[in-house]
N, C-alpha and C positions, 0 to 999 in steps of 0.2 A: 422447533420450527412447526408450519402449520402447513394445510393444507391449502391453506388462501396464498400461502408463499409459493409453494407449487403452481397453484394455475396464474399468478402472478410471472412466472419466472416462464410458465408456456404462452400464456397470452406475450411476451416481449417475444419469444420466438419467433410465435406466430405472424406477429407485426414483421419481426423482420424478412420474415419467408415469402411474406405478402407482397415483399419489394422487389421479391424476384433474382436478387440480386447477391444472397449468401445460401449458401450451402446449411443444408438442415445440420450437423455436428457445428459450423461455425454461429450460426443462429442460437443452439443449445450451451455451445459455450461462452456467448458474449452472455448469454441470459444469466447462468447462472454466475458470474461473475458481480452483473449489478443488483444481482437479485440472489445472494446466498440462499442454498438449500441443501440438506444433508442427507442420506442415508434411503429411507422411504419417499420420502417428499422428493427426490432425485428422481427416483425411477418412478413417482409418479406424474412431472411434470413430461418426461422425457415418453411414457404411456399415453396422457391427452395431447403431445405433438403428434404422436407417430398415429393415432387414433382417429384425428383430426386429419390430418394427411392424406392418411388411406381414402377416407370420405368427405374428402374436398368438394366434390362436386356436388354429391346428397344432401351437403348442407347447404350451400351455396343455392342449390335451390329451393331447400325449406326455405331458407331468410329471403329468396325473391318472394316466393308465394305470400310471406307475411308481410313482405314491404309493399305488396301490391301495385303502387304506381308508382314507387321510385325504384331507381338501378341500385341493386349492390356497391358497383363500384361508384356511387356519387356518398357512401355513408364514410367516414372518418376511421379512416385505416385503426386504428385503435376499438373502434366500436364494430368494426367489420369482425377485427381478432377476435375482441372478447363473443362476438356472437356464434362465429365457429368454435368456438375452443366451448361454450354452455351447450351448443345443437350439439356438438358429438360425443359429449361427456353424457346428455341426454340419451343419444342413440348406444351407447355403449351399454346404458339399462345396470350401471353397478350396482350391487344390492346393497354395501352399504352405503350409498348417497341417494336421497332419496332429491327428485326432482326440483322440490320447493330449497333443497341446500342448495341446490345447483344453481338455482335464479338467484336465490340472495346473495351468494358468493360473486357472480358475476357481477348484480346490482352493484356491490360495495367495491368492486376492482372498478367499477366504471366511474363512482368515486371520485374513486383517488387517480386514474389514471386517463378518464376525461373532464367530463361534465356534471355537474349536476342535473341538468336538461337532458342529459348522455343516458344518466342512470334509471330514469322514467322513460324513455326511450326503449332501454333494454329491456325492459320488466315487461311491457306490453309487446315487444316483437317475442320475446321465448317466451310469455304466456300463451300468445295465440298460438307459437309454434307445438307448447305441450299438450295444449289441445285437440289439436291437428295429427299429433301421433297419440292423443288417446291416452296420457300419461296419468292418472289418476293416485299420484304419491305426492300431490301439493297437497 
């Protein structure tokens, strides 16, 4: 497995958590259901949920400040996930992923998992946002 399967399996969490409506173990478990992952890649998706979680809010308004005149909540529940699940794997500063993995992994979940238009999108909102924390590992 990879690592893209990982934050695959947290970005579906994420999504589901976002509805409000399941509990963080049942979110984790529907995830890794549609989305197999084994051993590391487990405990690392089950790390940027819980990661992301903690700093819901921190992110939530990094990505306003970078949306600048549009709401959070008017972006496409999938592209809201993928964008907290990159802001706090960001904020989280792991040494071995360096920032520019972080956006192209996200880029390529956005992919497969929205748009094409989705994935230009992301690139330029967690650009601005790496900029903004000063991240200098692209």
């Amino acid at each position: 497995m990879s690592r893209r399967t990982a934050r695959a399996a947290a970005m579906q969490a994420l999504y589901q958590l976002d509805t409000g409506l399941v509990s963080v173990s049942s979110a984790l478990e529907y995830a890794f259901e549609t989305t197999p992952v084994v051993g590391n890649d487990e405990q690392f998706a089950r790390e940027l949920v819980a990661g992301t979680l903690a700093k819901w809010e921190d992110i939530d308004s990094l990505v306003s400040a970078a949306l600048a005149e549009w709401a959070i909540d008017r972006l496409a529940r999938v592209d809201r996930s993928l964008l907290r699940l990159a802001v706090s794997e960001m904020l989280s500063q792991r040494e071995d992923t360096s920032v520019g993995v972080i956006i192209n992994e996200c880029i390529e979940l956005a992919k497969q998992y929205s748009t094409e238009e989705s994935s230009r999108f992301v690139n330029g909102i967690l650009g601005a946002i790496a900029r903004k924390l000063s991240v200098n590992q692209l």
